[in-house]
N, C-alpha and C positions, 0 to 999 in steps of 0.2 A: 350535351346531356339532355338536354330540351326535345330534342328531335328523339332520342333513345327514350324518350317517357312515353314521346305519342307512339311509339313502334308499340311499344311494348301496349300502350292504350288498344291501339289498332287489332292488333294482334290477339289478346282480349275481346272483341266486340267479335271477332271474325272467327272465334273458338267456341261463342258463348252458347252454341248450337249442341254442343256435348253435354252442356253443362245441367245444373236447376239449379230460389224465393225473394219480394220487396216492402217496407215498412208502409202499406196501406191494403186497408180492406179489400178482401177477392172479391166480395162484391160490388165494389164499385167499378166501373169502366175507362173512368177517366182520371187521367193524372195529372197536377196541377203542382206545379213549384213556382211560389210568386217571389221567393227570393231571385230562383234564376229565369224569371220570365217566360217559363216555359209549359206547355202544355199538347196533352195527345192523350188518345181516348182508343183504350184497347177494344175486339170484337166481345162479343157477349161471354162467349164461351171459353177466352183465351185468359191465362192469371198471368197477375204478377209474381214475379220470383225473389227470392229474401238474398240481400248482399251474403249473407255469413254461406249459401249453398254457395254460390259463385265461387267464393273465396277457396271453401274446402274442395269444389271441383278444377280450378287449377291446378291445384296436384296433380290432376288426372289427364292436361295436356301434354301431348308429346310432339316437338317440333325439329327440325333439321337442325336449327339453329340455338343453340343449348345457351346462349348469351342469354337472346331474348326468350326463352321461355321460362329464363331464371326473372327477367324485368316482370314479366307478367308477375309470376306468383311474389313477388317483392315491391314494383312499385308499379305497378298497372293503375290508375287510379279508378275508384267505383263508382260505377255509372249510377246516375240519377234516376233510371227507371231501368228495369228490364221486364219483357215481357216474351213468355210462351204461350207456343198451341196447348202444351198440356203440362199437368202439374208434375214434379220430379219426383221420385226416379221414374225416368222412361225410359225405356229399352234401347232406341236408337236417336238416330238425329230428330232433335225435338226445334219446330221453329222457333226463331227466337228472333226478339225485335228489345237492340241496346241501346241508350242515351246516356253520351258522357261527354260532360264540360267541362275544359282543362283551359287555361291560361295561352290566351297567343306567344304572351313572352317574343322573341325574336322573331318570330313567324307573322306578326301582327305589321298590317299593312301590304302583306303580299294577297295578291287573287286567290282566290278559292281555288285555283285549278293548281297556281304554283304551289299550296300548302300540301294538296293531297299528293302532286308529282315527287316534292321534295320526301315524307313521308313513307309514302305506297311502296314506290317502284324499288325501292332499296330491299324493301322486305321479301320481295318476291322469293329469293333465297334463303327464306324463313320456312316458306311454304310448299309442301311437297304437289308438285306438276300445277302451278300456279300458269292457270290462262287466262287470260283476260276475254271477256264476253263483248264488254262495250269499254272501249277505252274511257279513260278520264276524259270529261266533258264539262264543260259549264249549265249551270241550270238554276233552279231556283225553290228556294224552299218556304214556304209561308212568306212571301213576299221578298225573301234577303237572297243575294244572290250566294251561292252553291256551290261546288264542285260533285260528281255522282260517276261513281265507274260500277261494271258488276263482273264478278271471276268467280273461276269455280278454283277447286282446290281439294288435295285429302291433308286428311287429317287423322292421327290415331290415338289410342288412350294406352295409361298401362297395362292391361288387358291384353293387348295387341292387334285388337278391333281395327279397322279401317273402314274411313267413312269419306264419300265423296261429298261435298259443299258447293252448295250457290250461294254465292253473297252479294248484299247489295250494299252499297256505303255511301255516306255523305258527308262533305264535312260545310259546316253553312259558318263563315267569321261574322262573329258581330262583338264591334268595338274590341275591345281587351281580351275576349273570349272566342272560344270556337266550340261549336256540339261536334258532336261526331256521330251520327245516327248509322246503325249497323241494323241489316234484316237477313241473318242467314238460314238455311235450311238443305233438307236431300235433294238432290238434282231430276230424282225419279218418285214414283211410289204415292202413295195416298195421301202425303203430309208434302208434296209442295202447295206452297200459298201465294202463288205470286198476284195473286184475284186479291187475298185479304193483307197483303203488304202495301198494297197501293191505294187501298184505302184507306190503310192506318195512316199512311203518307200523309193522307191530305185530310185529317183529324190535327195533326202540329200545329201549334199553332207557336211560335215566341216574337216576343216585345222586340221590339226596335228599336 
């Protein structure tokens, strides 16, 4: 059941590019949870996005695998921060950069690489023409060691829109918990950001 929450987690962070709003001022840049130690500081021009859009834009996910698109819209848990290039509704693939902290539970004590391996790779059959860009690797995120892979993927809405995805993912364990940082976007076009993904990257900061 554990492993079925983070899919469905996963799965979620890696949709959330369809989607749009989050409980803090647009204009402030940076986000700050000191319950969960956590902290990253969006570009100037980029907002935060409100749980209640996410929620009502999961309806609007369409996946191969009708299990897990049922886990999302029922027990996907809500990410701690999400953030856009632009404010919702937008027309198309809109980037988007997701933070969600969910319990190790049984997962706690394996590497970074074995959680995202255990995870990821089952889903691939979730995902329609799921490639893998940079396999699963080890790495490092604000100082904790990491696991970070990147894949493109389509995805469609009830519309019957189709939209190709690059995504980037991490999942960094600390103690009892794991983040899951998600940064997806279009593969092409005027709204790739992989310049302002990478610097959002290294704005994270969490407790140790």
């Amino acid at each position: 059941m554990l492993i079925k929450l983070y899919r469905a987690s996963i799965l979620s962070i890696l949709v959330l590019c369809m989607l749009g709003r989050l409980a803090i001022g647009s204009e402030k840049n940076e986000y700050t949870n000191p319950t969960a130690g956590f902290q990253i500081t969006k570009p100037n021009s980029w907002t935060f996005l409100s749980i209640e859009t996410i929620a009502a834009n999961r309806e609007n996910i369409r996946l191969k695998d009708e299990e897990l698109r049922v886990a999302i819209r029922e027990r996907a848990t809500a990410p701690l921060v999400v953030i856009a290039k632009h404010e919702e509704p937008y027309g198309d693939l809109n980037p988007t950069i997701s933070i969600v902290l969910r319990p190790a539970g049984s997962l706690q004590g394996k590497s970074a690489t074995e959680i995202m391996s255990t995870v990821v790779l089952p889903m691939q059959n979730a995902l329609q023409d799921f490639i893998f860009i940079r396999e699963i690797h080890e790495t490092e995120v604000s100082g904790l060691k990491a696991s970070h892979m990147r894949a493109t993927y389509r995805i469609s809405n009830k519309e019957g829109r189709d939209f190709k995805v690059v995504s980037r993912m991490w999942m960094v364990p600390r103690g009892a918990f794991i983040f899951l940082i998600g940064m997806s976007g279009p593969e092409s076009g005027p709204d790739v950001t992989e310049a302002e993904f990478d610097k959002v990257l290294q704005t994270i900061k969490i407790e140790k």
